[in-house]
C-alpha positions as CSV (number, residue, x, y, z in Angstrom):
1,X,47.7,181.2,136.2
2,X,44.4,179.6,134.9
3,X,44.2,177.2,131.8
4,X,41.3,175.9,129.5
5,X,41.7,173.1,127.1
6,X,40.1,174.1,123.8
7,X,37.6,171.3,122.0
8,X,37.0,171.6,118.7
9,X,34.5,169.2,118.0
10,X,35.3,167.2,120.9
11,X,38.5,166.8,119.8
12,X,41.3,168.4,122.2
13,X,42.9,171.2,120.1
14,X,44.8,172.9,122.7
15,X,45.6,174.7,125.5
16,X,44.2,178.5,126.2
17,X,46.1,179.9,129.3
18,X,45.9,183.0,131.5
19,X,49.4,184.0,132.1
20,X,48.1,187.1,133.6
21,X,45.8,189.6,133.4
22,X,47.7,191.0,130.5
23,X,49.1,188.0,129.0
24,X,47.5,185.0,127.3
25,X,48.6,182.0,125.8
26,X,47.4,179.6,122.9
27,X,49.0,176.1,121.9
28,X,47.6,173.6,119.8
29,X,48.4,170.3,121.1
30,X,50.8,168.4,119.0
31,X,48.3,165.5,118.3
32,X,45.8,168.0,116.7
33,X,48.4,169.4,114.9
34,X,50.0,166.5,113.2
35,X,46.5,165.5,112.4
36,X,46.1,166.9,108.5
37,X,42.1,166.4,108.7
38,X,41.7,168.6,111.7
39,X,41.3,172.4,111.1
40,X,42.4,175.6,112.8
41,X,40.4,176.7,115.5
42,X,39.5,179.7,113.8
43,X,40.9,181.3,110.2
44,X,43.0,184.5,113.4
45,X,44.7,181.3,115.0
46,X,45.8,179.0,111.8
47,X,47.8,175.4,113.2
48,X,51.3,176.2,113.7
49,X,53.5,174.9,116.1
50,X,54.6,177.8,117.9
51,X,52.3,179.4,120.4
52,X,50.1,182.4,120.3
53,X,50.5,185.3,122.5
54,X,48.5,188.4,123.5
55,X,48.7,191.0,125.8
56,X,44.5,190.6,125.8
57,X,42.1,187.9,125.2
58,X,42.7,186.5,122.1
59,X,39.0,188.2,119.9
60,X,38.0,184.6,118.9
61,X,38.1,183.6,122.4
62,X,36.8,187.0,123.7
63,X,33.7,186.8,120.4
64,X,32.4,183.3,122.4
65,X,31.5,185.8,125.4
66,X,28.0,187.2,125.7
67,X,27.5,191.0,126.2
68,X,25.3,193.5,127.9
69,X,22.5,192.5,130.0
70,X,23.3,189.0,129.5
71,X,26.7,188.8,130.8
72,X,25.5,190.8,133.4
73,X,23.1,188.0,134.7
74,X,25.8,185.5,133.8
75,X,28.5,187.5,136.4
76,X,25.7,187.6,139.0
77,X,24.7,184.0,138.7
78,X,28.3,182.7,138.3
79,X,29.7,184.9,141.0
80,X,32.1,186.1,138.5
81,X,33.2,189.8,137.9
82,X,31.9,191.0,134.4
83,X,35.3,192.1,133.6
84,X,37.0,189.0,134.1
85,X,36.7,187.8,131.1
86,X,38.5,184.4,131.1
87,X,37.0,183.2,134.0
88,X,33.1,183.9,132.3
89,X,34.7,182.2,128.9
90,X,35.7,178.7,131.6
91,X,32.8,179.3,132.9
92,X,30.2,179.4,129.9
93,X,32.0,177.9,127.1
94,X,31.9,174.1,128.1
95,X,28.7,173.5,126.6
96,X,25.9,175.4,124.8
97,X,28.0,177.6,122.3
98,X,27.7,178.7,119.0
99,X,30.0,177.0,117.1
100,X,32.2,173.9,117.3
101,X,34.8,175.1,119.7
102,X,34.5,174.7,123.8
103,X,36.8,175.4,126.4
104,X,36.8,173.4,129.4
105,X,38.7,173.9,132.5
106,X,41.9,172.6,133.4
């Protein structure tokens, strides 16, 4: 089982896990939650207190993810398969993203 916590802003928003390679998790935290200023992480994954489950990475998640010859390079450098996509996304996603969110290893 591998985790990321998800930043939004640099704010902790929640908690992205790998179940298996067919199951993934999402959980806001409950600070984030209770906090009325803070917004979703993205419009597919609105704050709610249950969690979020998929039998694949969640498309937000899996849209922070370069493609073709790109993630290529990345895999090679990284020594990461290209098809493992959660490991690339706690790999690349820490810092130098598009976008206010980052996930960060746990």
């Amino acid at each position: 089982m591998r985790q990321g916590a998800v930043y939004m802003n640099g704010y902790l928003a929640g908690i992205l896990t790998e179940v298996s390679p067919t199951e993934y998790v999402f959980r806001y935290d409950d600070g984030y939650f209770a906090d009325r200023k803070m917004p979703a992480v993205s419009l597919t994954l609105p704050k709610t207190q249950q969690e979020y489950r998929s039998a694949y990475l969640f498309p937000f998640f899996s849209n922070m993810l370069s493609e073709g010859r790109n993630r290529a390079v990345q895999s090679r450098l990284l020594h990461i398969d290209e098809a493992d996509h959660f490991g690339i996304l706690l790999a690349t996603a820490r810092t130098d993203v598009a976008g206010a969110v980052t996930v960060k290893p746990l």
